[in-house]
C-alpha positions as CSV (number, residue, x, y, z in Angstrom):
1,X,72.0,82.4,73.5
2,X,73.7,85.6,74.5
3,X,76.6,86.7,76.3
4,X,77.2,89.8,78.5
5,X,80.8,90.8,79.5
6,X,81.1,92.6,82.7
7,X,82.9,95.8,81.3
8,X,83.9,98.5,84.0
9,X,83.0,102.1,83.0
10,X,86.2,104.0,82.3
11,X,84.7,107.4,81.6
12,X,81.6,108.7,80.2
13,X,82.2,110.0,76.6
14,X,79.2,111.0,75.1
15,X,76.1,111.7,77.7
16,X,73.5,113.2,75.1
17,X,74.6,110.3,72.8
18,X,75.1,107.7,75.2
19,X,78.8,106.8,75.2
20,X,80.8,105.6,77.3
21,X,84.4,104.3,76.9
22,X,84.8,100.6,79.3
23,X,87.4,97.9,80.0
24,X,87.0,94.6,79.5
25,X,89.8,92.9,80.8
26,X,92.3,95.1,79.1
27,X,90.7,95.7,76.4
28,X,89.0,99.2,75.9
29,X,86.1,100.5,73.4
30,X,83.1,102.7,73.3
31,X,80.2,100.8,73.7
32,X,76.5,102.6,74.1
33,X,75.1,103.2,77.4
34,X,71.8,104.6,76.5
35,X,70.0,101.5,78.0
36,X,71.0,101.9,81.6
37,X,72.0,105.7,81.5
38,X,69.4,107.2,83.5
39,X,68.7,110.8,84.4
40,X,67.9,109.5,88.4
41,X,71.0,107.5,88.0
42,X,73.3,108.4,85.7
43,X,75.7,106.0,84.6
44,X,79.8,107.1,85.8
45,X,83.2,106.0,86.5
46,X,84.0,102.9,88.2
47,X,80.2,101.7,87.7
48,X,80.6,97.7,86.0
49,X,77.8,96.9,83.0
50,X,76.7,93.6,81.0
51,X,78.4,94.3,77.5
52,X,76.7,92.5,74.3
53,X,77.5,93.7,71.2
54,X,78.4,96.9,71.9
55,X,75.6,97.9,74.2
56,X,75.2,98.3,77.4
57,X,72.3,95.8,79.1
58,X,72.4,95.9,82.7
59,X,74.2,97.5,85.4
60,X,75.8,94.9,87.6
61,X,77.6,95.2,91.2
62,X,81.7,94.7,91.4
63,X,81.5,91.4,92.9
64,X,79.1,90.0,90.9
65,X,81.6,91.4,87.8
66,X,84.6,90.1,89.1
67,X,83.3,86.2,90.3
68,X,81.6,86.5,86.3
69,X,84.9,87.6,84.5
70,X,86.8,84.9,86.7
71,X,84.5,82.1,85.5
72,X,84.8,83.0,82.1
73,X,88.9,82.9,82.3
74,X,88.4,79.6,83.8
75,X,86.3,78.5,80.7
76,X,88.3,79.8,78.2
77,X,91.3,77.4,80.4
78,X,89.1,74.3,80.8
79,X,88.4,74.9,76.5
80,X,92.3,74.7,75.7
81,X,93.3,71.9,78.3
82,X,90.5,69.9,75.9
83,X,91.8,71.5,72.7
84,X,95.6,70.4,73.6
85,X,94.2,66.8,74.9
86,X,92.0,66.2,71.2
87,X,95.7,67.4,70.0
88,X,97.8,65.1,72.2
89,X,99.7,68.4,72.9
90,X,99.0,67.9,76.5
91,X,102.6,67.9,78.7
């Protein structure tokens, strides 16, 4: 199964080699846009992508970005409650 992070488009780096630098939730890093860089509609700041493994796969709307990145902070919660109850950690 794979996983795409909504990333948001910080700035085009490279357009003839299909770079762009993104955020992730704080964290930035190049990632390849050649997939959904098109010359009818080129990919730019602000615009919000489906990351996997360093490539661009999809472009995706903001709100569709945001509710994704807010369920995935609500996993990553839900999977350390468990970890700390397996633990007995739990206050």
């Amino acid at each position: 199964m794979c996983l795409g992070i909504p990333a948001c488009v910080l700035e085009v780096v490279d357009r003839a080699g299909g770079l762009a630098r993104v955020d992730v939730s704080g964290v930035r890093r190049e990632v390849s846009v050649a997939l959904v860089d098109t010359p009818d509609a080129p990919i730019a700041e602000g615009d919000w992508v489906l990351v996997h493994v360093g490539f661009a796969l999809a472009r995706i709307d903001e709100a569709d970005a945001r509710e994704t990145l807010a369920l995935l902070r609500r996993a990553a919660d839900l999977d350390e409650e468990l970890r700390q109850l397996r633990e007995g950690t739990v206050a």
